[in-house]
TORMILO-537239 format. One record per atom (N, C-alpha, C, O): z negated, y negated, x negated; atom name. Coordinates in nm, 4 decimals. Example, Ala and Ser with C-alpha at 12.3 -4.5 7.8 and 13.67 -1.06 7.14 Angstrom:
<sites>
site zz:-0.7800	yy:0.5690	xx:-1.3190	name:N;
site zz:-0.7800	yy:0.4500	xx:-1.2300	name:CA;
site zz:-0.7800	yy:0.3300	xx:-1.3200	name:C;
site zz:-0.8465	yy:0.3319	xx:-1.4236	name:O;
site zz:-0.7080	yy:0.2250	xx:-1.2850	name:N;
site zz:-0.7140	yy:0.1060	xx:-1.3670	name:CA;
site zz:-0.7870	yy:-0.0030	xx:-1.2900	name:C;
site zz:-0.8039	yy:-0.1138	xx:-1.3409	name:O;
</sites>
This chain:
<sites>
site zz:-7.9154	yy:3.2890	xx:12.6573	name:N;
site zz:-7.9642	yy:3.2323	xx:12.7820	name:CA;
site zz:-8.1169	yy:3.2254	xx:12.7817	name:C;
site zz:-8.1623	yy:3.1261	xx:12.8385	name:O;
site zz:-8.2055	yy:3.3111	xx:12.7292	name:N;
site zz:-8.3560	yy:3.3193	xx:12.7161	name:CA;
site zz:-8.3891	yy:3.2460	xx:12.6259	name:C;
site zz:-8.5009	yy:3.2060	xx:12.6587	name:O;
site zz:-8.3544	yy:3.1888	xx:12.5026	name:N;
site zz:-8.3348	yy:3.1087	xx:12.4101	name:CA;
site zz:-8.3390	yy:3.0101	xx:12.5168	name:C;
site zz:-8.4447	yy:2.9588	xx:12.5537	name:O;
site zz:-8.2149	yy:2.9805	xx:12.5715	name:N;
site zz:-8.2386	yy:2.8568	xx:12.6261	name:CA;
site zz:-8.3304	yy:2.7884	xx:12.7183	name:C;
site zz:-8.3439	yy:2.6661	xx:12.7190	name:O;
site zz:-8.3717	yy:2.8414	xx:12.7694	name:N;
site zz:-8.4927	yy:2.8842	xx:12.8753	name:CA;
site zz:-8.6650	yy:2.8530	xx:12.8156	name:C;
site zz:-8.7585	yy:2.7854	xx:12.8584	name:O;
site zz:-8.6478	yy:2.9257	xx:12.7184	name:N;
site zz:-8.7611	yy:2.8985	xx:12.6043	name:CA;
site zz:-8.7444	yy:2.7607	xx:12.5739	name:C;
site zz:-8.8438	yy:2.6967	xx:12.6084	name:O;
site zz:-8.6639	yy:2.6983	xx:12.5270	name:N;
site zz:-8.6930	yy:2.5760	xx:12.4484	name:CA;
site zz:-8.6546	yy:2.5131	xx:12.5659	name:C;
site zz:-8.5916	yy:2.4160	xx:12.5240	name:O;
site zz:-8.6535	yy:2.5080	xx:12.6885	name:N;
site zz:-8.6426	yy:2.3724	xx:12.8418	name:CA;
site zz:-8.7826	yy:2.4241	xx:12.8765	name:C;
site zz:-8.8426	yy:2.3443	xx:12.9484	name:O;
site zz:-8.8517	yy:2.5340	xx:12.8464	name:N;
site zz:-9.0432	yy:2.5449	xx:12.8729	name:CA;
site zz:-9.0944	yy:2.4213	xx:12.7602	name:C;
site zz:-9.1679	yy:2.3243	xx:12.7788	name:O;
site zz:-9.0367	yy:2.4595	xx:12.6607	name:N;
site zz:-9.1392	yy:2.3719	xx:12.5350	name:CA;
site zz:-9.0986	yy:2.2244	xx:12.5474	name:C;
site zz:-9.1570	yy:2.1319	xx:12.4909	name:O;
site zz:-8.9970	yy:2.2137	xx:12.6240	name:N;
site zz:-8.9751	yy:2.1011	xx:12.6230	name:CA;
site zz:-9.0593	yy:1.9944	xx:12.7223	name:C;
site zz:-9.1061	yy:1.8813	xx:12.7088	name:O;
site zz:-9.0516	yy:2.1008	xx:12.8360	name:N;
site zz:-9.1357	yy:2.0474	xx:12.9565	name:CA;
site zz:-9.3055	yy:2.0651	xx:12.9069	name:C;
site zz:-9.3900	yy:1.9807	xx:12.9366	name:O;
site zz:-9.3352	yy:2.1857	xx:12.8295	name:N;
site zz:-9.4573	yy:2.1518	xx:12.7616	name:CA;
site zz:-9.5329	yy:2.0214	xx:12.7416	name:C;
site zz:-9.6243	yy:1.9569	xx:12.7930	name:O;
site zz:-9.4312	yy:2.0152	xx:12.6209	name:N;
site zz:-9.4576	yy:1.8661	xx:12.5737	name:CA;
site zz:-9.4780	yy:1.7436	xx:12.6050	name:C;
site zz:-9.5431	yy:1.6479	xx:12.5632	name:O;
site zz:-9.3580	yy:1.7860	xx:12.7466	name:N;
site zz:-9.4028	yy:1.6038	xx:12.8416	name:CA;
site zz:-9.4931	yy:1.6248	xx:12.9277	name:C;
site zz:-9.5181	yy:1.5139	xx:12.9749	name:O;
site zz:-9.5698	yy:1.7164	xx:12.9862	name:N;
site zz:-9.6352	yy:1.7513	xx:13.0501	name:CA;
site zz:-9.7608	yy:1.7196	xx:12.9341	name:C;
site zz:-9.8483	yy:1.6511	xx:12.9869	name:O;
site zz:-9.7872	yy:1.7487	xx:12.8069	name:N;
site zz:-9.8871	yy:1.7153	xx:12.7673	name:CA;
site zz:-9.9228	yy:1.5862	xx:12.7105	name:C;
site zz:-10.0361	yy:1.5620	xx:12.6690	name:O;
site zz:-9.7698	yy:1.4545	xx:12.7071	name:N;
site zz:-9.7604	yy:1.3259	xx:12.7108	name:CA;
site zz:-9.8087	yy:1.2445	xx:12.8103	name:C;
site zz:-9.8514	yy:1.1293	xx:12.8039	name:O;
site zz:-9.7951	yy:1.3273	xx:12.9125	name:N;
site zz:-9.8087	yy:1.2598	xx:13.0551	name:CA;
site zz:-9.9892	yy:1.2694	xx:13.0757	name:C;
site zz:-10.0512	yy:1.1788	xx:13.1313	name:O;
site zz:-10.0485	yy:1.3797	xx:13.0272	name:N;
site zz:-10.1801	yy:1.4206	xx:13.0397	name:CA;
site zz:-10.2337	yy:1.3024	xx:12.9656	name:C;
site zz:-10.3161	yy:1.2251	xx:13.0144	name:O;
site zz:-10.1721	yy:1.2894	xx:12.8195	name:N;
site zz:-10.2341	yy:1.1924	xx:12.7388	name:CA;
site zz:-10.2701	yy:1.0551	xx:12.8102	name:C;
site zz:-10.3776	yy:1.0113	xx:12.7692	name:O;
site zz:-10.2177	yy:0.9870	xx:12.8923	name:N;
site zz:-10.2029	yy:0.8703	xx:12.9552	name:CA;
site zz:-10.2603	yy:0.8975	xx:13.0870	name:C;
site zz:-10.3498	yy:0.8188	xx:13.1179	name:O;
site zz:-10.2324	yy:0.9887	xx:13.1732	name:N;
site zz:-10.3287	yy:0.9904	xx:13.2725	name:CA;
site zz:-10.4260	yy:1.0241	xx:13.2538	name:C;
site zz:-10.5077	yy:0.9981	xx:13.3421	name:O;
site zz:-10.4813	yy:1.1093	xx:13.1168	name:N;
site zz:-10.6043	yy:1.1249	xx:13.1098	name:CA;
site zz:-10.7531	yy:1.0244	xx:13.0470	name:C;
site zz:-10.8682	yy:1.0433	xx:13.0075	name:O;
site zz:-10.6791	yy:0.9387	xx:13.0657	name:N;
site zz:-10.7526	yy:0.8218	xx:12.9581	name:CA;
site zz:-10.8177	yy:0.6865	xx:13.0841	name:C;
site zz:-10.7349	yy:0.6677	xx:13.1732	name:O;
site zz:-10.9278	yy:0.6118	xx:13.0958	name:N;
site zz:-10.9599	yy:0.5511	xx:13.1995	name:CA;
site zz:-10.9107	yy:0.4112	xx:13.1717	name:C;
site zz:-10.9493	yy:0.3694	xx:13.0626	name:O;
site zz:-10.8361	yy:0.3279	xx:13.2411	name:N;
site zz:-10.8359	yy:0.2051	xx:13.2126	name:CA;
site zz:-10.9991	yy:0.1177	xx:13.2174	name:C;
site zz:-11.0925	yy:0.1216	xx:13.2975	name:O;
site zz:-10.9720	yy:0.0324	xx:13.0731	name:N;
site zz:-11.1077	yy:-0.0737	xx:13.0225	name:CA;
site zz:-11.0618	yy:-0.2131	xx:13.0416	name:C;
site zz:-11.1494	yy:-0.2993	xx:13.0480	name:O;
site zz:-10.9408	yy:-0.2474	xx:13.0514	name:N;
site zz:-10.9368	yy:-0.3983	xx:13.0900	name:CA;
site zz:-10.8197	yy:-0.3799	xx:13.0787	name:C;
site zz:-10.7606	yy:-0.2919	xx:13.0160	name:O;
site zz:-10.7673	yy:-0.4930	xx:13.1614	name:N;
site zz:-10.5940	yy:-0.5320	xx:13.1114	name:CA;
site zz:-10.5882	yy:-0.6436	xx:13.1424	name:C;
site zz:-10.6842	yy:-0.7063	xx:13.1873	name:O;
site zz:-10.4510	yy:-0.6992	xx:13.1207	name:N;
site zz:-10.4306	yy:-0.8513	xx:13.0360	name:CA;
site zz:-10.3926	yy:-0.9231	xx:13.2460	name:C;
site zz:-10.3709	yy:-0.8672	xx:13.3535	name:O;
site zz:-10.4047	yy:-1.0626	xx:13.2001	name:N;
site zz:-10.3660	yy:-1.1352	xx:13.3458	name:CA;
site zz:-10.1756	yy:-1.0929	xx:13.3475	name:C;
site zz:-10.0959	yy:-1.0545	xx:13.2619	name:O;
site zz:-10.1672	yy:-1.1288	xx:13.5052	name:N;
site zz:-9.9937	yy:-1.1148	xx:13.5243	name:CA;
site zz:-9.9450	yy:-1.1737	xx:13.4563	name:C;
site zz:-10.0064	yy:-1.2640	xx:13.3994	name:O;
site zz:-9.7899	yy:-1.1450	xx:13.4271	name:N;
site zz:-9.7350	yy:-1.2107	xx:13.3198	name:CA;
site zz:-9.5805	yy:-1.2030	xx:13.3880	name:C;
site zz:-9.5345	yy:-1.0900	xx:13.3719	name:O;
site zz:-9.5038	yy:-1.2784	xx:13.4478	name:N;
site zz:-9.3747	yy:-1.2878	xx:13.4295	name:CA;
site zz:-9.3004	yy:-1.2324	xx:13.2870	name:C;
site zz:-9.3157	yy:-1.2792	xx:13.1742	name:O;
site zz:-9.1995	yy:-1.0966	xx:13.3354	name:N;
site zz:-9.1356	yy:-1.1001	xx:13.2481	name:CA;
site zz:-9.0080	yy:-1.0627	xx:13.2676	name:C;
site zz:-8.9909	yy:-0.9935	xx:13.3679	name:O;
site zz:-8.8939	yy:-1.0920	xx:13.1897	name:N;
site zz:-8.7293	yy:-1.1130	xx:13.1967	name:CA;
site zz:-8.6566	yy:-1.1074	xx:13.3883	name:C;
site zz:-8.5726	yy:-1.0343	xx:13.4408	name:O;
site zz:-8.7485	yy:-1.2326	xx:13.4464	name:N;
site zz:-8.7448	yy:-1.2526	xx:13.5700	name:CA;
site zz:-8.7852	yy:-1.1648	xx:13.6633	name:C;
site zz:-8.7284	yy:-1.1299	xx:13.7667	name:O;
site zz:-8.8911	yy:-1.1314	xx:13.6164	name:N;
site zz:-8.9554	yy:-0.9974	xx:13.7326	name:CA;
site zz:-9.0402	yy:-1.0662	xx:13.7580	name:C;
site zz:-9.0671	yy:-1.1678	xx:13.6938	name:O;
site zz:-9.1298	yy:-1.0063	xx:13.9052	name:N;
site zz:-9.2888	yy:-1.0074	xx:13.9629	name:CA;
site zz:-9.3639	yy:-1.0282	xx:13.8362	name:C;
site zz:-9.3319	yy:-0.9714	xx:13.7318	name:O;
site zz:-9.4748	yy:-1.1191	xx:13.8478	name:N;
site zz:-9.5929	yy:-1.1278	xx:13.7724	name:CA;
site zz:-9.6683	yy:-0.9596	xx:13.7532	name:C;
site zz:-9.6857	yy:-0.8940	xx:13.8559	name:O;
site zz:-9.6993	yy:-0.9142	xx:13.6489	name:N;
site zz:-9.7459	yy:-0.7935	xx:13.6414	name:CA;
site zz:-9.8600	yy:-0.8016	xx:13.5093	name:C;
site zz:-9.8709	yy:-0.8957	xx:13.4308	name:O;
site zz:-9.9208	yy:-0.7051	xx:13.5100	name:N;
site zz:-9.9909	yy:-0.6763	xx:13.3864	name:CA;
site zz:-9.9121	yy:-0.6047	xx:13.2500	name:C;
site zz:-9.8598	yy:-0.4936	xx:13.2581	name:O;
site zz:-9.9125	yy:-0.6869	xx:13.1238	name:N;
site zz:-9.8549	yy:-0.6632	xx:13.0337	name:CA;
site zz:-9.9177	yy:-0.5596	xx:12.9241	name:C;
site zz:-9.8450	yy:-0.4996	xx:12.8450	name:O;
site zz:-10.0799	yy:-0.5421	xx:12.9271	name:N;
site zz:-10.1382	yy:-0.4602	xx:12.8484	name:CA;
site zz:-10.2480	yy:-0.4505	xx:12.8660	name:C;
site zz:-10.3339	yy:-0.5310	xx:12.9019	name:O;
site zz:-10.2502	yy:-0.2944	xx:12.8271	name:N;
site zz:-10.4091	yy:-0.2091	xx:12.9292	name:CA;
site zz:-10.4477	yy:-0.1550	xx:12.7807	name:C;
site zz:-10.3898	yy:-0.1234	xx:12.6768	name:O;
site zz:-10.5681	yy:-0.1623	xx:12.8276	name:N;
site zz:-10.7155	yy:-0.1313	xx:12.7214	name:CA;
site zz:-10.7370	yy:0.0057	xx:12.7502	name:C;
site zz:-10.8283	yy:0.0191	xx:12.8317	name:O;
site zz:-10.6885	yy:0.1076	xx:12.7147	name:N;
site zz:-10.7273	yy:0.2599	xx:12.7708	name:CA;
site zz:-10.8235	yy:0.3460	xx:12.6580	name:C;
site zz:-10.8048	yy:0.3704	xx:12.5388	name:O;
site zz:-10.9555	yy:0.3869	xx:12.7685	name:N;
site zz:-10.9874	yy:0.4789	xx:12.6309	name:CA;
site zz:-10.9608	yy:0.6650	xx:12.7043	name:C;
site zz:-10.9490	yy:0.7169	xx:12.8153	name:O;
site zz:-10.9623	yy:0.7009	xx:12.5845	name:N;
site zz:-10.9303	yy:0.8518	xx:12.6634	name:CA;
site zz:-11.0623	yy:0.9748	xx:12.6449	name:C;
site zz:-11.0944	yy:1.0373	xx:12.5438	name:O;
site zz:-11.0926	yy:0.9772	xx:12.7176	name:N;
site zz:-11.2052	yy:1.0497	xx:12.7185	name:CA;
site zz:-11.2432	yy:1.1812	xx:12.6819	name:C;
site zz:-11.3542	yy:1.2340	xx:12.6762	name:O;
site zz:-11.1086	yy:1.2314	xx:12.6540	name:N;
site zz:-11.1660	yy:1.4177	xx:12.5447	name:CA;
site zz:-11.1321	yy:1.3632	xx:12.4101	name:C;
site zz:-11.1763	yy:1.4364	xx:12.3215	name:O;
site zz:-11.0671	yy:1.2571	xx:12.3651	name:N;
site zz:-11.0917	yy:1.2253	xx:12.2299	name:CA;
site zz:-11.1350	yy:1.1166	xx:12.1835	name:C;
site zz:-11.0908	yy:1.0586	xx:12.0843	name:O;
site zz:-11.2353	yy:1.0783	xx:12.2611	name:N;
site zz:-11.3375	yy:0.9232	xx:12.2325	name:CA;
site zz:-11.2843	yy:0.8142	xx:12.1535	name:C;
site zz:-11.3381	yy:0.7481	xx:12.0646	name:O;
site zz:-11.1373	yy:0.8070	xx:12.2164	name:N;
site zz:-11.0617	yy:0.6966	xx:12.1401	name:CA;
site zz:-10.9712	yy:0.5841	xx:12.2137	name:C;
site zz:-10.8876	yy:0.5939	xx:12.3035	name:O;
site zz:-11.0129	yy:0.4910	xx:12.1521	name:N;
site zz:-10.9273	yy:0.3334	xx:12.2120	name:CA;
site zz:-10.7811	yy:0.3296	xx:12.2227	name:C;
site zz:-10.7241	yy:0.3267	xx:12.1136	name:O;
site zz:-10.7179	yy:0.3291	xx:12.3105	name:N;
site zz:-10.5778	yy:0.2478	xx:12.2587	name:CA;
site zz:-10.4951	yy:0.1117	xx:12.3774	name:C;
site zz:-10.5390	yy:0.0671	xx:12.4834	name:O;
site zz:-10.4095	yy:0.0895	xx:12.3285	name:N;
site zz:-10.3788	yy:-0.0352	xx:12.3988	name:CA;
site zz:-10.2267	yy:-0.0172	xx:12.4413	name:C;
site zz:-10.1580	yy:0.0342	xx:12.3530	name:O;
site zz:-10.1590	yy:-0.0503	xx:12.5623	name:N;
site zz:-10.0711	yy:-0.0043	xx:12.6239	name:CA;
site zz:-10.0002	yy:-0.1170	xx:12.6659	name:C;
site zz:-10.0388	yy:-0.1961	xx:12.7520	name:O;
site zz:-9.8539	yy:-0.1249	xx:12.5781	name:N;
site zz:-9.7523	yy:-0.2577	xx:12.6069	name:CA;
site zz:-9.6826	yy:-0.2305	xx:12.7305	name:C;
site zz:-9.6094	yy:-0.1341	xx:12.7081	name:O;
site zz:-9.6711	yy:-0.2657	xx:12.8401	name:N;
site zz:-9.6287	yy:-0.2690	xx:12.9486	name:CA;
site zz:-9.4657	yy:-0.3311	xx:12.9317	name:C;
site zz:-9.4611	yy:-0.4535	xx:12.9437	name:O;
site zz:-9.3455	yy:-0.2696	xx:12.9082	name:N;
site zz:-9.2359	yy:-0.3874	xx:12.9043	name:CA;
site zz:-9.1006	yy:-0.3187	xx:13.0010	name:C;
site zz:-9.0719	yy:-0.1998	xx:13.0148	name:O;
site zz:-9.0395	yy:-0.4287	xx:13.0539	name:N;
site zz:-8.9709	yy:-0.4156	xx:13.1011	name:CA;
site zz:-8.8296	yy:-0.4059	xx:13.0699	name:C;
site zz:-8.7560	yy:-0.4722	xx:12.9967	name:O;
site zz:-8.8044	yy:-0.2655	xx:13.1749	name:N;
site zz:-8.6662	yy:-0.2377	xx:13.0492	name:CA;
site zz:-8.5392	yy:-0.1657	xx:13.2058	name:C;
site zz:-8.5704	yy:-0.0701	xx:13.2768	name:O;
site zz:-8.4469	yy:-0.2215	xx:13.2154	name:N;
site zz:-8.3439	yy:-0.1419	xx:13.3327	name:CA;
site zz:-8.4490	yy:-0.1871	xx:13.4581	name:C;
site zz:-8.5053	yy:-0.2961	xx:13.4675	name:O;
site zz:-8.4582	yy:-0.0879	xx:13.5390	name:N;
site zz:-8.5198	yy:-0.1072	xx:13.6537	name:CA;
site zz:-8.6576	yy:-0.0533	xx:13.6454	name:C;
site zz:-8.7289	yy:-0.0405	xx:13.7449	name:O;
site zz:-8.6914	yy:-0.0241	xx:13.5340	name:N;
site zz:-8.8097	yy:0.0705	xx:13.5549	name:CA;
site zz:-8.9047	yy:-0.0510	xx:13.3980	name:C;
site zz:-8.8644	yy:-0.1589	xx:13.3547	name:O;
site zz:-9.0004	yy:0.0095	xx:13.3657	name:N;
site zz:-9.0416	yy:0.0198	xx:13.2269	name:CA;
site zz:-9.0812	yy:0.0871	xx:13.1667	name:C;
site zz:-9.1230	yy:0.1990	xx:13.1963	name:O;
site zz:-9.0772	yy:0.0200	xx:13.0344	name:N;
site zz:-9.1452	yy:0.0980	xx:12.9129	name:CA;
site zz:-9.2552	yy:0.0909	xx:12.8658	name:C;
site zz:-9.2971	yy:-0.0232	xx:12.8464	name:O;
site zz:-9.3350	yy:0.1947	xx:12.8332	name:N;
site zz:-9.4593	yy:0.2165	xx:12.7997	name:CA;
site zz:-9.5321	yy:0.2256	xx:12.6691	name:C;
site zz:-9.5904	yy:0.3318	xx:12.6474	name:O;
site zz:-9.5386	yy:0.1223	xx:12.5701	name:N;
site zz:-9.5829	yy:0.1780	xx:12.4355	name:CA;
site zz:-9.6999	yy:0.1585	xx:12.4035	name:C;
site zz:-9.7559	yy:0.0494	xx:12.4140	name:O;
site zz:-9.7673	yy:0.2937	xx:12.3473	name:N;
site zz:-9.8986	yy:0.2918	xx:12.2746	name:CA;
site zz:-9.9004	yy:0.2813	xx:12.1795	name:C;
site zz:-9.8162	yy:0.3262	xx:12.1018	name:O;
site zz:-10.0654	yy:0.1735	xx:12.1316	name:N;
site zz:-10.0553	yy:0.1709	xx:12.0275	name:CA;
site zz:-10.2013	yy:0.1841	xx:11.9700	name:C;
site zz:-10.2770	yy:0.0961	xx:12.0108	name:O;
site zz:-10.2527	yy:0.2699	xx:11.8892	name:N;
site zz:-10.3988	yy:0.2513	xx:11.8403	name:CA;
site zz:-10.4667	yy:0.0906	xx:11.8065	name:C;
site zz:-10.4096	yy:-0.0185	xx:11.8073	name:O;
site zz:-10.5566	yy:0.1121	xx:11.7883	name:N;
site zz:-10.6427	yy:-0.0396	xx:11.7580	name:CA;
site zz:-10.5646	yy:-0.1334	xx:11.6333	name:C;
site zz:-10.5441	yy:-0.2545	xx:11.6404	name:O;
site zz:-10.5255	yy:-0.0381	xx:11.5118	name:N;
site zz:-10.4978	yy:-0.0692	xx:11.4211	name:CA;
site zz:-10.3471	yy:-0.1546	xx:11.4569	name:C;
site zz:-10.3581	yy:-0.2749	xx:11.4332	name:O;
site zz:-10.2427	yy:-0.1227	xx:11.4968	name:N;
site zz:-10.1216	yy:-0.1485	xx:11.5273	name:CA;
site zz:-10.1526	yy:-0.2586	xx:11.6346	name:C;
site zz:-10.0753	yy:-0.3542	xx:11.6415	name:O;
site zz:-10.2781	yy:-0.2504	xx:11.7325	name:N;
site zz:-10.2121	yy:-0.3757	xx:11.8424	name:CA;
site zz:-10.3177	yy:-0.4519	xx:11.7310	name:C;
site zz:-10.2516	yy:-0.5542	xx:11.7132	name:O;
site zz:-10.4351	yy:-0.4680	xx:11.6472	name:N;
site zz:-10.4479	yy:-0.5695	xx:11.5657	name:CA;
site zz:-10.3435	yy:-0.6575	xx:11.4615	name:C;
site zz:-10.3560	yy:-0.7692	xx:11.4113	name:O;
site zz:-10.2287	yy:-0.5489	xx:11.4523	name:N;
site zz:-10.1457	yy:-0.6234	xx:11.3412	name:CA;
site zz:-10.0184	yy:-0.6917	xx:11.4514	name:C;
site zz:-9.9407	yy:-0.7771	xx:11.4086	name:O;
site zz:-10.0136	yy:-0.6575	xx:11.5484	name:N;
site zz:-9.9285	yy:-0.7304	xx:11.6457	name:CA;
site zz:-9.9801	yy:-0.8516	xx:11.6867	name:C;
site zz:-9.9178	yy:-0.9577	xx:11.6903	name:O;
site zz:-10.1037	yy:-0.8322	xx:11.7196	name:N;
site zz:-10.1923	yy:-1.0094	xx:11.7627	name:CA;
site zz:-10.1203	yy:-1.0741	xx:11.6103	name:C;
site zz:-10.0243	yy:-1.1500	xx:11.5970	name:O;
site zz:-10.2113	yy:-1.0085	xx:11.5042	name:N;
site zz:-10.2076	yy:-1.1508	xx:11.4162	name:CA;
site zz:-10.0834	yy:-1.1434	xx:11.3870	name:C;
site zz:-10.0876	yy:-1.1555	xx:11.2645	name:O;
site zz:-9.9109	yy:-1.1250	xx:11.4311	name:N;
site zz:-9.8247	yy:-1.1380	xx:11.4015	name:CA;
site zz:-9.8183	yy:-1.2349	xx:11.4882	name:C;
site zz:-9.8109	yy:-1.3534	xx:11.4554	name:O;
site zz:-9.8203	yy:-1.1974	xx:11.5943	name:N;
site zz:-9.8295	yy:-1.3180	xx:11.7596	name:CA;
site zz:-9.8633	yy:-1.4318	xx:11.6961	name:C;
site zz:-9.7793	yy:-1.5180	xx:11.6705	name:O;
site zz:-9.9845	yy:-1.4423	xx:11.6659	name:N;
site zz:-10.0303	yy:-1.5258	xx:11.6259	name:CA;
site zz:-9.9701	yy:-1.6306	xx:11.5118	name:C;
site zz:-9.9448	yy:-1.7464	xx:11.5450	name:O;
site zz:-9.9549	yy:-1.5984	xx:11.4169	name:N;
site zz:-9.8689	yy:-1.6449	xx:11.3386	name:CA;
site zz:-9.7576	yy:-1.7031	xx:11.4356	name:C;
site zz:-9.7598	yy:-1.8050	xx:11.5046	name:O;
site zz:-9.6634	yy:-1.6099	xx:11.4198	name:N;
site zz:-9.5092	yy:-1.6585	xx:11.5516	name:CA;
site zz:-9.5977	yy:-1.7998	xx:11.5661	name:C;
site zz:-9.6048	yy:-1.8845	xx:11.4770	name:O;
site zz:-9.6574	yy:-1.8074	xx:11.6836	name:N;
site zz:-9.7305	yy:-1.9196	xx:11.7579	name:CA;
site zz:-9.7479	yy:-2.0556	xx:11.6739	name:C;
site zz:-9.6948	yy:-2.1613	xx:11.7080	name:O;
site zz:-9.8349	yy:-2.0390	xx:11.5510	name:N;
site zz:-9.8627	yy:-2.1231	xx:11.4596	name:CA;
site zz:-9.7458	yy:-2.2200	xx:11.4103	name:C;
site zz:-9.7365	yy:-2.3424	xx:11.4196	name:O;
site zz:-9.6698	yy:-2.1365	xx:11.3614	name:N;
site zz:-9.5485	yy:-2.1724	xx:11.2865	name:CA;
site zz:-9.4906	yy:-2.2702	xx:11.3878	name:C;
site zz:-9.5254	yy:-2.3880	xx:11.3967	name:O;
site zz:-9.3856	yy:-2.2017	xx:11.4742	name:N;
site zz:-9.3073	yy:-2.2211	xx:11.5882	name:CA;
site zz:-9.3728	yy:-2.3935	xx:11.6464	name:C;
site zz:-9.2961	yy:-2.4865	xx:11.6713	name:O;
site zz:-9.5264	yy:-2.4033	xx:11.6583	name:N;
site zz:-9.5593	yy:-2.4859	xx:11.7369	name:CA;
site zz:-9.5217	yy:-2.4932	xx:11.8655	name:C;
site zz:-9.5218	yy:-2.4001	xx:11.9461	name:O;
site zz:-9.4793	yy:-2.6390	xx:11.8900	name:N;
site zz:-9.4811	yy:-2.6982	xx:12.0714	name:CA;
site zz:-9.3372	yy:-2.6082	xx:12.0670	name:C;
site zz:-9.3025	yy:-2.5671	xx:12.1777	name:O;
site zz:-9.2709	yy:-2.5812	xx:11.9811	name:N;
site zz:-9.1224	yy:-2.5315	xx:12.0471	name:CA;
site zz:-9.1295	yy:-2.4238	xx:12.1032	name:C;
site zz:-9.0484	yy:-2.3922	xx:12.1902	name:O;
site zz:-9.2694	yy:-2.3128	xx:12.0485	name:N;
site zz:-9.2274	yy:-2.2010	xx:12.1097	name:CA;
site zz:-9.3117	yy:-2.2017	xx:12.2944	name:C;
site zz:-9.3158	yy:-2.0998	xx:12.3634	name:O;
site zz:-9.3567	yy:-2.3091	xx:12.3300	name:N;
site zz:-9.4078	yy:-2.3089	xx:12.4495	name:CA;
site zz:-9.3025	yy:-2.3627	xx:12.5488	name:C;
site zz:-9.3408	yy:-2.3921	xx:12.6620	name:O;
site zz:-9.1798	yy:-2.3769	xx:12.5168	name:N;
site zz:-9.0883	yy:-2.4302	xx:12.5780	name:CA;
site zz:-8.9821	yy:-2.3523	xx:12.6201	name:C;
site zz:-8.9357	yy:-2.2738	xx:12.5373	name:O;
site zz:-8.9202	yy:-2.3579	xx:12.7605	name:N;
site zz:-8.8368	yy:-2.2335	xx:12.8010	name:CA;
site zz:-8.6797	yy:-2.2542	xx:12.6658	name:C;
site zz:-8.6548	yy:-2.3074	xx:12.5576	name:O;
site zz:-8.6302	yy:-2.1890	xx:12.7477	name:N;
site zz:-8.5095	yy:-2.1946	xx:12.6343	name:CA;
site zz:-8.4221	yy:-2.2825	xx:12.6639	name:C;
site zz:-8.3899	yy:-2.2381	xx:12.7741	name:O;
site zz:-8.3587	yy:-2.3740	xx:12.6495	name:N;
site zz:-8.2352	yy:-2.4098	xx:12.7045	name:CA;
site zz:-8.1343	yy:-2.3508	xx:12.6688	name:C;
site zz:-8.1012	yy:-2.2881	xx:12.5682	name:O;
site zz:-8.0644	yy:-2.3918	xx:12.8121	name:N;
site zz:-7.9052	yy:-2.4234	xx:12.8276	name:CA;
site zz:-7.7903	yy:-2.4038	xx:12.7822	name:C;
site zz:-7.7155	yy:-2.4952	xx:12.8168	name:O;
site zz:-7.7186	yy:-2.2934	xx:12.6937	name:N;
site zz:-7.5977	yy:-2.3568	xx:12.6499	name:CA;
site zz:-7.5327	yy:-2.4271	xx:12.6619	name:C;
site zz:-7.5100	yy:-2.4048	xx:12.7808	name:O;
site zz:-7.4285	yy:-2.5638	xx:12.6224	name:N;
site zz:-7.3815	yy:-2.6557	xx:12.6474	name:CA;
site zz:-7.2038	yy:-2.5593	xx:12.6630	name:C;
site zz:-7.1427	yy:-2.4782	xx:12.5934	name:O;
site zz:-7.1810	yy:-2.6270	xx:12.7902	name:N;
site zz:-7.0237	yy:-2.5371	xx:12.8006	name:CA;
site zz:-6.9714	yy:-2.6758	xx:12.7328	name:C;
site zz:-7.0277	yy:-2.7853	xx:12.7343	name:O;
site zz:-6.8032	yy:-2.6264	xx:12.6517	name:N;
site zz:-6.7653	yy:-2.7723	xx:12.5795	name:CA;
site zz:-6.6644	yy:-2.7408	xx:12.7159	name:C;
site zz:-6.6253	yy:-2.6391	xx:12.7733	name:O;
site zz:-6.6414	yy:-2.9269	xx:12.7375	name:N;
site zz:-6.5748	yy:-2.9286	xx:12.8287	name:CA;
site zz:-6.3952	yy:-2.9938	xx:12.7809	name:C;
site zz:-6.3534	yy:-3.0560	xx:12.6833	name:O;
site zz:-6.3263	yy:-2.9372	xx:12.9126	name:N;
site zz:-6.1993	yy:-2.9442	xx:12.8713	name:CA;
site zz:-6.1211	yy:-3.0874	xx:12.9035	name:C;
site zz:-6.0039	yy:-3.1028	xx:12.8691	name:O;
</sites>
């Protein structure tokens, strides 16, 4: 039973010092609203630096159930996501600016 007790402290530790990580950091910019999977226009990604470890990171805003999800990512990782974006974009052309259509129901 103290065993168990011990590791639901370390556990709460830990998110307690996840949670510090992110509230402790000041927002530096974030991106315009963005419609996403039919929600309110919102902000999709924040520029955070954190101030006891003089470091950048960038914060994917996504929507997931009723709530969202939160992923960080250092400079290095949201640079290799742009130029993936980017690419996507290139390739894809005018198609990828276009909603999706329709499935066609076959009719009887």
């Amino acid at each position: 039973m103290a065993n168990e007790l011990s590791d639901l402290g370390k556990r709460v530790a830990r998110g307690i010092a996840e949670v510090r990580k992110t509230t402790g950091s000041e927002l530096v910019a974030e991106s315009q609203p963005v419609p996403l999977a039919g929600r309110i226009a919102s902000p999709v990604i924040q520029h955070r630096r954190r101030r006891a470890e003089d470091t950048h990171r960038f914060v994917l805003i996504l929507p997931f159930g009723e709530g969202e999800v939160r992923v960080e990512l250092d400079t290095k990782d949201y640079a290799a996501l742009t130029r993936e974006m980017v690419r996507f974009w290139n390739e894809q052309g005018e198609a990828a600016s276009k909603p999706p259509a329709p499935l066609k129901e076959d009719e009887a």
